[in-house]
C-alpha positions as a Python dict, from the first residue, in 0.01 Angstrom:
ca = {
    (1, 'X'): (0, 0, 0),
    (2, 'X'): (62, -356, 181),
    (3, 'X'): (256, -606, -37),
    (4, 'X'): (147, -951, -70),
    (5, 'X'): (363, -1234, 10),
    (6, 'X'): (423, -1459, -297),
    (7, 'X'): (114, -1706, -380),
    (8, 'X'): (207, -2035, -127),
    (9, 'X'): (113, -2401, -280),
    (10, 'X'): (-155, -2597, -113),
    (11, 'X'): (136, -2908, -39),
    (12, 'X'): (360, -2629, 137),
    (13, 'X'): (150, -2606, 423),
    (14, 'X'): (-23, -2977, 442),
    (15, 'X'): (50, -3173, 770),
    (16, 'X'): (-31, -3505, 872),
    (17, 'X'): (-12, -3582, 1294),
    (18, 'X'): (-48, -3924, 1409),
    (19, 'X'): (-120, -4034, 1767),
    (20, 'X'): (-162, -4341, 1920),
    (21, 'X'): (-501, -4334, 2131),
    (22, 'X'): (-476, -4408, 2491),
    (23, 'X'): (-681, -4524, 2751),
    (24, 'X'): (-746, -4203, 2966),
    (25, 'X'): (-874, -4073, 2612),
    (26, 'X'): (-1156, -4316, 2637),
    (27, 'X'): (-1500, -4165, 2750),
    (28, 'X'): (-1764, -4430, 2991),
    (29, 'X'): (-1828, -4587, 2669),
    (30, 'X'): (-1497, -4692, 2597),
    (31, 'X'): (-1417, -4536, 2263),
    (32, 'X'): (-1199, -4245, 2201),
    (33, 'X'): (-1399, -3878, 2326),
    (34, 'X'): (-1479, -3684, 2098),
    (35, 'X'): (-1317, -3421, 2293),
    (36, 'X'): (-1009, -3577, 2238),
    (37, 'X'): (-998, -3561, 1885),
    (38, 'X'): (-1161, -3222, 1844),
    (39, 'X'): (-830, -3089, 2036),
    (40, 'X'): (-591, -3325, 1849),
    (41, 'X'): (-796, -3166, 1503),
    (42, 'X'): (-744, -2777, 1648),
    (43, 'X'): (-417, -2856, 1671),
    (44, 'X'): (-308, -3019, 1343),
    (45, 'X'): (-562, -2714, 1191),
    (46, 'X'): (-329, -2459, 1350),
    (47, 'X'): (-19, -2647, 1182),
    (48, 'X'): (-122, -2615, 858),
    (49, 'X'): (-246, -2269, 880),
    (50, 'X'): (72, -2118, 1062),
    (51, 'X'): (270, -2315, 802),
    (52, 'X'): (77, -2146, 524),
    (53, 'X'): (47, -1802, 671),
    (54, 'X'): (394, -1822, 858),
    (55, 'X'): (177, -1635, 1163),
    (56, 'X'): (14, -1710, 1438),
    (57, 'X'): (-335, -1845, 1415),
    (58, 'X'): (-623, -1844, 1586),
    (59, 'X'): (-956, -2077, 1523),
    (60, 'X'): (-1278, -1902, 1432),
    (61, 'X'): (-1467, -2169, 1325),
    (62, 'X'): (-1511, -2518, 1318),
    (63, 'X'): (-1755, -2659, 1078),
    (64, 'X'): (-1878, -3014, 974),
    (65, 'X'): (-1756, -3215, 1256),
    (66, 'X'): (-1901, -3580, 1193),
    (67, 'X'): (-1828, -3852, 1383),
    (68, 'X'): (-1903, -4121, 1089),
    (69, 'X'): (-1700, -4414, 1302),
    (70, 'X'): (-1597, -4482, 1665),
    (71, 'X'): (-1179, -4462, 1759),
    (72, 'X'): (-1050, -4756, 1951),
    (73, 'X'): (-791, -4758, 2249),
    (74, 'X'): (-508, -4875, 2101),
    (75, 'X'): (-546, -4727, 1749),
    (76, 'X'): (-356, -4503, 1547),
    (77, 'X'): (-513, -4186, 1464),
    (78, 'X'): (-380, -3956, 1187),
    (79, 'X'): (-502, -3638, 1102),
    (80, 'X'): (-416, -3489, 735),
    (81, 'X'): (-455, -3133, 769),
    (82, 'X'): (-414, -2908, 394),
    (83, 'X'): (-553, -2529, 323),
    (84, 'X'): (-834, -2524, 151),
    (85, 'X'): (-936, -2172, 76),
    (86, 'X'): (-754, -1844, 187),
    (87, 'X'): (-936, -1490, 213),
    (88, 'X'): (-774, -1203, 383),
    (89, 'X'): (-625, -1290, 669),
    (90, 'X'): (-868, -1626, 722),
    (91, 'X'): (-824, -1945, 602),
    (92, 'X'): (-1004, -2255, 537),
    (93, 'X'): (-825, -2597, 683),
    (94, 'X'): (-1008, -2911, 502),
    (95, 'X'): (-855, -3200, 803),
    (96, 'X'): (-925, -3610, 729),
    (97, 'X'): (-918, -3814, 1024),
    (98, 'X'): (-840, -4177, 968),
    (99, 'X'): (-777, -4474, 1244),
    (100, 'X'): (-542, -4741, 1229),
    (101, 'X'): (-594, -5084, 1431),
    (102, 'X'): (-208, -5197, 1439),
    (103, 'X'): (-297, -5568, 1482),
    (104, 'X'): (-543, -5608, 1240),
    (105, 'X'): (-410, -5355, 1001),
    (106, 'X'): (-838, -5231, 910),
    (107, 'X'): (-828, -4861, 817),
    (108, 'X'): (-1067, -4642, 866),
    (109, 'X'): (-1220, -4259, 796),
    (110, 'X'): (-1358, -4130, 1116),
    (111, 'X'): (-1413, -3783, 1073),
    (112, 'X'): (-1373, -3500, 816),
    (113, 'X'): (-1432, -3130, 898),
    (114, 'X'): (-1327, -2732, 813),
    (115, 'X'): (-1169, -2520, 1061),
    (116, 'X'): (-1166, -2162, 935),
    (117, 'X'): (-830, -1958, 1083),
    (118, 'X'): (-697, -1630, 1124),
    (119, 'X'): (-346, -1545, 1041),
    (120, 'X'): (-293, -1233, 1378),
    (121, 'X'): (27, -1016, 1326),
    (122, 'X'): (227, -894, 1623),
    (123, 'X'): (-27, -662, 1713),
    (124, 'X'): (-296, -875, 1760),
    (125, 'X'): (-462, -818, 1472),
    (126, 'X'): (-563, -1042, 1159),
    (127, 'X'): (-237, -1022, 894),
    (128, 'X'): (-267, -1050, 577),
    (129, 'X'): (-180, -1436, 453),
    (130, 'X'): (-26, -1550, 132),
    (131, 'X'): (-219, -1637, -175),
    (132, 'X'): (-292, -2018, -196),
    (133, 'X'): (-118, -2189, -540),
    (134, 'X'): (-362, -2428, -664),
    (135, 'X'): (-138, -2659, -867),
    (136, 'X'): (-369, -2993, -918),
    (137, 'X'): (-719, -3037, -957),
    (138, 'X'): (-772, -3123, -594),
    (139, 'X'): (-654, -2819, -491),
    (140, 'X'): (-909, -2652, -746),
    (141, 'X'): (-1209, -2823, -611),
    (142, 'X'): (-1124, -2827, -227),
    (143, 'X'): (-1071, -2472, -321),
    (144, 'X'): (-1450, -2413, -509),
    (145, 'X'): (-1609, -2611, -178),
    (146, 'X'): (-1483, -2412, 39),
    (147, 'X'): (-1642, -2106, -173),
    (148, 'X'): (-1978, -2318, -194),
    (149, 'X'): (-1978, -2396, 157),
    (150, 'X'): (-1877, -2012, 291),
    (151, 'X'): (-2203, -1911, 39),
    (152, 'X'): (-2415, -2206, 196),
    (153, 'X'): (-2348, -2125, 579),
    (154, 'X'): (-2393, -1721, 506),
    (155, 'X'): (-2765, -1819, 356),
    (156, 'X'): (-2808, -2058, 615),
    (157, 'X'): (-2735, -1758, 873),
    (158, 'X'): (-2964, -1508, 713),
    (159, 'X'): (-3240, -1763, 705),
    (160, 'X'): (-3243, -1825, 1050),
    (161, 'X'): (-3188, -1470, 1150),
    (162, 'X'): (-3539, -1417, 955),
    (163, 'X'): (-3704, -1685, 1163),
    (164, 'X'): (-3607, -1513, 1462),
    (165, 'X'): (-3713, -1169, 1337),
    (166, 'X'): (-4007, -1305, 1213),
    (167, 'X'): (-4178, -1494, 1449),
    (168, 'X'): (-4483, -1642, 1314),
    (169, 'X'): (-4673, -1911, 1603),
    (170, 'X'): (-4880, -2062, 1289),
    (171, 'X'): (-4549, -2150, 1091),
    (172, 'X'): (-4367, -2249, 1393),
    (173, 'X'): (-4667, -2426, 1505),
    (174, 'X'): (-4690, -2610, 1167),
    (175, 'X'): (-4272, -2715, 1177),
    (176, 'X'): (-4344, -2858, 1534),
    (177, 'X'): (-4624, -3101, 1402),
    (178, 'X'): (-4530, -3466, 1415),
    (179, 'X'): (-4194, -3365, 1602),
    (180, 'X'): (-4091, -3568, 1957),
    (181, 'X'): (-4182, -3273, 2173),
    (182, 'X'): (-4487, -3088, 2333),
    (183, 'X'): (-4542, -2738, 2348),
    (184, 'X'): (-4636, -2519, 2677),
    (185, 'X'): (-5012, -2396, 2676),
    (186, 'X'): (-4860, -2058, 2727),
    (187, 'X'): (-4636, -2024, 2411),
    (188, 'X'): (-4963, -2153, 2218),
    (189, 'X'): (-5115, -1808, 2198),
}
């Protein structure tokens, strides 16, 4: 019978990174790549789940990436990283992005997203991680999303499966209607 580690609280394991946003992080548009902060948002992910789990983690998943404003050159970017939901050996990492322009002092949210990590023991293989304390009411309802939003992606999955399984030319046909592309004679029949 495996023995669970003693429940961990959400604040154990949050982590906040800041980094100052260079030039050769710019892309030919002259804001910060996305690329860039994708790695700098795996890496502040892995923080908080190796701090939680007290493992080695690997990323599964990355969902809800939205770039909602452009990063400057010259900006301070800090990522707030916290655990969100745990399962098994997985867990959910809920990460704010915000940007800071130092002269002006103007704040801003950039991005939010979920990274969903696995806790691997030293064989390889997903470990068991600690329960996850939920002391305040934030940590109940970060906690309930992530359950929503675990239920939401698995029905999400199924229904596309079926649309694959199920090819029907008169519904696709229908969905295509009014849309910015054209079809091939061939695939018509």
């Amino acid at each position: 019978m495996t023995v669970l580690p003693p429940a961990k609280p959400a604040n154990f394991s949050r982590v906040t990174m800041t980094e100052l946003m260079i030039p050769s992080y710019a892309n030919f548009g002259g804001k910060i790549h996305g690329g860039i902060l994708l790695s700098l948002m795996d890496k502040v992910a892995y923080a908080a789940a190796s701090k939680h789990s007290g493992a080695y983690c690997v990323t599964v998943s990355v969902d809800t990436v939205d770039f909602l404003q452009p990063v400057e050159v010259g900006e301070l970017v800090s990522l707030k990283a916290s655990v969100n939901h745990v399962g098994n050996s997985s867990m959910i990492i809920g990460i704010k992005v915000i940007s800071e322009n130092v002269k002006t002092g103007v704040v801003k949210h950039t991005n939010t997203c979920y990274f969903t990590m696995v806790a691997k023991g030293e064989d390889d293989k997903p470990t068991p991680v600690p329960p996850l304390l939920l002391e305040t009411r934030t940590d109940v309802r970060r906690f309930v999303e992530a359950i929503k939003r675990k239920s939401y992606k698995k029905e999400y999955d199924a229904m596309l499966h079926k649309i694959k399984q199920t090819w029907d030319q008169e519904a696709i046909s229908s969905l295509l209607e009014g849309q910015r592309c054209e079809v091939a004679p061939e695939l018509k029949k």
